[in-house]
C-alpha positions in Angstrom: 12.7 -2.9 17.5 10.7 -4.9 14.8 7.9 -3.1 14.4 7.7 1.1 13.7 3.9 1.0 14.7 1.8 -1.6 16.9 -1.5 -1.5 18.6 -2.6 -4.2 20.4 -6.6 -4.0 20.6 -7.0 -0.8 20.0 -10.2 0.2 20.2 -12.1 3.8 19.4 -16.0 4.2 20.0 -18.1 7.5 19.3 -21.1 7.1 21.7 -22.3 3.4 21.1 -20.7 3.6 17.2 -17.5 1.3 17.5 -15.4 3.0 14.4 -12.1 0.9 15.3 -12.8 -2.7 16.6 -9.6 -4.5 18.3 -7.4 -3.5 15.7 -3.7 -5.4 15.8 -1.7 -3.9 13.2 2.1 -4.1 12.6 4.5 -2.1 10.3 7.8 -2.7 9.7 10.9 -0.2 9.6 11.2 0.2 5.5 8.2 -1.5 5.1 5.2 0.8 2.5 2.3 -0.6 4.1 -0.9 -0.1 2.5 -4.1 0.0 4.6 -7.0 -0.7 2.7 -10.9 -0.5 3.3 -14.0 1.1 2.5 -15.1 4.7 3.3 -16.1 4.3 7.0 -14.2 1.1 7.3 -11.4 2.7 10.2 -8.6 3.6 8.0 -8.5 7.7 9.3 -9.7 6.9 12.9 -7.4 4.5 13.2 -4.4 6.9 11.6 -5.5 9.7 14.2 -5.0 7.4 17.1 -1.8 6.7 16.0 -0.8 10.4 15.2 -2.6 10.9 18.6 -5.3 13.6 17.2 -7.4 11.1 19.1 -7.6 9.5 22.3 -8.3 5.7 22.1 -11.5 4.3 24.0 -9.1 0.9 24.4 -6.0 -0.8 23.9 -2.4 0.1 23.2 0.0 1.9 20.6 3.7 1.5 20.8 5.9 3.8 18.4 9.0 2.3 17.4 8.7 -0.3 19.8 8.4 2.0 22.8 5.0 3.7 24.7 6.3 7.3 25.2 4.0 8.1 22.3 4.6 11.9 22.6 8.2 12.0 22.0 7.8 9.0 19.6 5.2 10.8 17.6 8.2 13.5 16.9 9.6 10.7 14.2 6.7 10.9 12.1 5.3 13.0 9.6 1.6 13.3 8.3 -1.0 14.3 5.4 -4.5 13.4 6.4 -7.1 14.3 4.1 -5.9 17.5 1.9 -3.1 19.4 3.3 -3.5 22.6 5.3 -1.9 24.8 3.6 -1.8 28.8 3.0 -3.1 29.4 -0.5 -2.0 33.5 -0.6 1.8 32.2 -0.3 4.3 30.9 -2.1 5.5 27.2 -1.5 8.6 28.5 0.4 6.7 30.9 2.7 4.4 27.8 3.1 7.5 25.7 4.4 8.9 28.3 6.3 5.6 29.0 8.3 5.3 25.1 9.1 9.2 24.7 9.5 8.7 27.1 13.2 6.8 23.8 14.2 8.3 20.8 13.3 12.2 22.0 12.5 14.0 22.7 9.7 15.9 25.6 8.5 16.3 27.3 4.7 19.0 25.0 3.4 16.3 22.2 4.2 13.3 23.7 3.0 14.8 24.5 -0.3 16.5 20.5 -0.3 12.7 19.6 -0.1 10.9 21.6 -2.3 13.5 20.5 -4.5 13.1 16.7 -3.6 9.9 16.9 -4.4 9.7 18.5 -7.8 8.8 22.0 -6.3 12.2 23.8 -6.7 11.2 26.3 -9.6 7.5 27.4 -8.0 9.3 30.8 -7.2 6.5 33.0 -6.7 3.5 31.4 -7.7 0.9 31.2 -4.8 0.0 27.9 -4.0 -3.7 28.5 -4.4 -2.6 28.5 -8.0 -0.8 25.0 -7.9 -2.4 21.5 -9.2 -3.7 19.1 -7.0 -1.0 17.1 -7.5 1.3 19.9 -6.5 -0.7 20.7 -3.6 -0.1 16.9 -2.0 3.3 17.3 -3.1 3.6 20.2 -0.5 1.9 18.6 2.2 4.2 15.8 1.6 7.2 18.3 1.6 5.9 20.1 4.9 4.9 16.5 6.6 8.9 15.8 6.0 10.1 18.8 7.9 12.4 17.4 11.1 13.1 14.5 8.6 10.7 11.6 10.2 11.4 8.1 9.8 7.5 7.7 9.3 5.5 9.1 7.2 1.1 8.6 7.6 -0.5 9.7 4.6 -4.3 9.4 4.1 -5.6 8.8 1.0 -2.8 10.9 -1.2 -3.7 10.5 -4.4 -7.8 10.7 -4.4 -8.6 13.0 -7.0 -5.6 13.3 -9.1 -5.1 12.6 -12.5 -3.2 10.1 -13.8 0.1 12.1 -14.6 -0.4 13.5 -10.6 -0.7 9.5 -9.4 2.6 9.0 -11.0 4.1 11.9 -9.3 2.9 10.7 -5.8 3.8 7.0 -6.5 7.3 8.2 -7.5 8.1 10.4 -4.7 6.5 7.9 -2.3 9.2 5.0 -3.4 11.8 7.5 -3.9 11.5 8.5 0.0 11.4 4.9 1.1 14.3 3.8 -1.2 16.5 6.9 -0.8 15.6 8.1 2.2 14.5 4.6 4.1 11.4 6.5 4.8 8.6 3.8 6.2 4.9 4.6 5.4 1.5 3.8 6.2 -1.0 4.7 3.3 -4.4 4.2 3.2 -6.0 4.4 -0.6 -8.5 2.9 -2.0 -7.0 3.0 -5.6 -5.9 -0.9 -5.3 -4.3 -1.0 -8.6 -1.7 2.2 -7.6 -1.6 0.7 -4.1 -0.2 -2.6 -5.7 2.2 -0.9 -7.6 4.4 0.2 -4.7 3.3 -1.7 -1.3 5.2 -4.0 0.2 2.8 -4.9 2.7 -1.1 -4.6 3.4 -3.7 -4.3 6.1 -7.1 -4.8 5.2 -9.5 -3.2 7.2 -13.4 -3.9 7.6 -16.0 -2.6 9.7 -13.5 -1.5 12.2 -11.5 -5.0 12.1 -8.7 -5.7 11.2 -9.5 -8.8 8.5 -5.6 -9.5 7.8 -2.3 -8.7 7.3 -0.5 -9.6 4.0 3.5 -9.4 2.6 3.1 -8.1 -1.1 4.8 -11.2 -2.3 2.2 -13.5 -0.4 -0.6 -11.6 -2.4 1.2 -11.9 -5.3 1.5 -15.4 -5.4 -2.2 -16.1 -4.4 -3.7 -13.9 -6.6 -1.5 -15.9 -9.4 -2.8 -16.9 -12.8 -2.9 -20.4 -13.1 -3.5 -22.5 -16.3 -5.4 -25.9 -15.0 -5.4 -29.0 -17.5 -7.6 -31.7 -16.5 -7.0 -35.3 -17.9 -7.2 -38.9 -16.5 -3.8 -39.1 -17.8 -1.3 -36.8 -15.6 1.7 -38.8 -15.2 1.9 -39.1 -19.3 0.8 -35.5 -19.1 3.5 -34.5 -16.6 6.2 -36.3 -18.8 5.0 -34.4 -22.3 5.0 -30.9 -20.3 8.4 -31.7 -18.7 9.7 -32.7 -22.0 8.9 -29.0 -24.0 10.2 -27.0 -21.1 7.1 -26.0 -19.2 7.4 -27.8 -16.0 8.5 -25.4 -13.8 6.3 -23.8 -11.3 3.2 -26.3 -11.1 1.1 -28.8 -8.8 -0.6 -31.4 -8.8 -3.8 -32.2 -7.2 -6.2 -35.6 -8.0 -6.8 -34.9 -12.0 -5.4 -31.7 -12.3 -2.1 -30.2 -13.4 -2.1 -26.5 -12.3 0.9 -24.2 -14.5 2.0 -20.8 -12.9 4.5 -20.1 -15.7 5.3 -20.7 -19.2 1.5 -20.3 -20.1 1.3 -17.4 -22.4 0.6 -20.2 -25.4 -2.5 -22.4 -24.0 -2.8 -23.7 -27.8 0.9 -25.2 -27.6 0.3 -27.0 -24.6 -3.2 -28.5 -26.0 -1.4 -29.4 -29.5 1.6 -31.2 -27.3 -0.5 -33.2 -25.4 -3.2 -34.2 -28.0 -0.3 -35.1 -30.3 0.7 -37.4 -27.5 -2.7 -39.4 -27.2 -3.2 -37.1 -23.9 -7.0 -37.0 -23.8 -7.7 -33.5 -22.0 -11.0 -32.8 -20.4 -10.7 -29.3 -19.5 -7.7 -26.5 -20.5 -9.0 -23.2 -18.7 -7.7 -20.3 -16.7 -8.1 -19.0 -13.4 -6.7 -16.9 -10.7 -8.2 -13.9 -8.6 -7.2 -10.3 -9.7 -5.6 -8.2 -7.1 -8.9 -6.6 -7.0 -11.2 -9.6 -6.2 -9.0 -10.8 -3.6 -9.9 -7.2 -1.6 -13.6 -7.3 -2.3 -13.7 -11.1 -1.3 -12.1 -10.2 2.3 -14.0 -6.8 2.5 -17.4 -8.8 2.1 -19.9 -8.3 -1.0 
């Protein structure tokens, strides 16, 4: 099995409104895949398909490699939108009403509330609890039957900071303890970034691409470009002072992806070395701009 979820063109329409367009998409076992688009882009259609709340229009969904989605769909746990949850009871009687569902007896509900920080609630109601305490339940309940896969849907729109970090945390503690795989769709990029390992970005009900973290990271890379007539002398000055070490080269240019904190330095080297230097200047796209670029203006 390579992949924990796969549709091949799956397709959902609502009259003549096509909502999710041909959509390929492919998570990995382990992998914390974060599914990113615009309100109205796909992202919770395309989560209900998979969690079967909807019926698809077209195409195909296999569940840990394999297309008998009903028992498959007992591996995975969910939070879409805000969780359901009884607000006159306490966390526990909340666990134990959702526990005659999806499994789990005391012993596990109290190992939960516990893994997620909600241990010593006692009798507070949870209509009394944060926000950020409230998605730590859902999270809690969505683990009951202990699921490989976890589908959360925007789960940390509207916290506060503190209540991000508690998300984020449990989130990577699941998937690092727990090897806990998960789909998230937020459109907080900066959080996102923090804790994917992989991305789907999603536009207009189309899937635009598929990204590792690490291949993001490396093309949204700051870059210092020096421009000169002169790059073989250049190359030699740079190599020289120790700040040759992840570059290229292209016609005039000498792109640096390291050892650029002190521009200045660089331009004294070189002019000292009758370098003449055209251009010194930075560039790169943010994390941020690299979305809005494939999401369309």
């Amino acid at each position: 099995m390579k992949y924990v979820i796969e549709t091949i063109n799956l397709t959902k329409k609502f009259n003549n409104k096509v909502a999710v367009d041909n959509v390929n998409l492919h998570v990995e076992k382990g992998d914390i895949y974060g599914f990113i688009g615009r309100n109205g882009a796909g992202k919770t259609t395309s989560m209900r398909l998979i969690l079967g709340t909807l019926i698809p229009t077209s195409g195909e969904i296999l569940l840990f490699g394999k297309k008998d989605l009903n028992n498959q769909r007992r591996r995975i746990g969910s939070l879409i939108e805000a969780p359901g949850i009884y607000k006159n009871c306490t966390a526990f009687e909340n666990m134990k009403r959702f526990s005659i569902l999806a499994g789990g007896d005391d012993k596990q509900i109290k190992e939960l509330l516990e893994f997620v920080g909600l241990g010593n609630t006692g009798t507070k109601k949870a209509g009394q609890f944060s926000l950020g305490m409230k998605q730590r339940l859902g999270i809690a309940i969505a683990l009951l039957g202990n699921p490989e896969l976890l589908v959360l849907d925007e789960p940390i729109n509207g916290l506060d900071p503190a209540g991000i970090k508690e998300i984020r945390d449990l989130i990577l503690k699941l998937n690092q303890e727990k090897g806990v795989t998960f789909i998230i769709s937020s459109h907080l990029l900066d959080e996102l970034g923090k804790i994917a390992t992989r991305y789907g970005i999603i536009h207009a009900g189309q899937l635009v691409e598929e990204i590792s973290a690490r291949d993001l990271q490396e093309r949204c890379k700051t870059c210092l470009n020096i421009i000169t007539k002169e790059t073989k002398k250049a190359q030699e000055v740079l190599l020289k002072n120790d700040w040759l070490h992840h570059y290229k080269i292209d016609g005039d240019k000498i792109s640096l992806y390291s050892d650029i904190e002190h521009p200045e330095k660089i331009n004294e080297a070189l002019v000292k070395a009758g370098i003449p230097v055209e251009e010194l200047s930075f560039s790169g796209n943010g994390f941020e701009d690299y979305f809005i670029e494939r999401l369309g203006k």
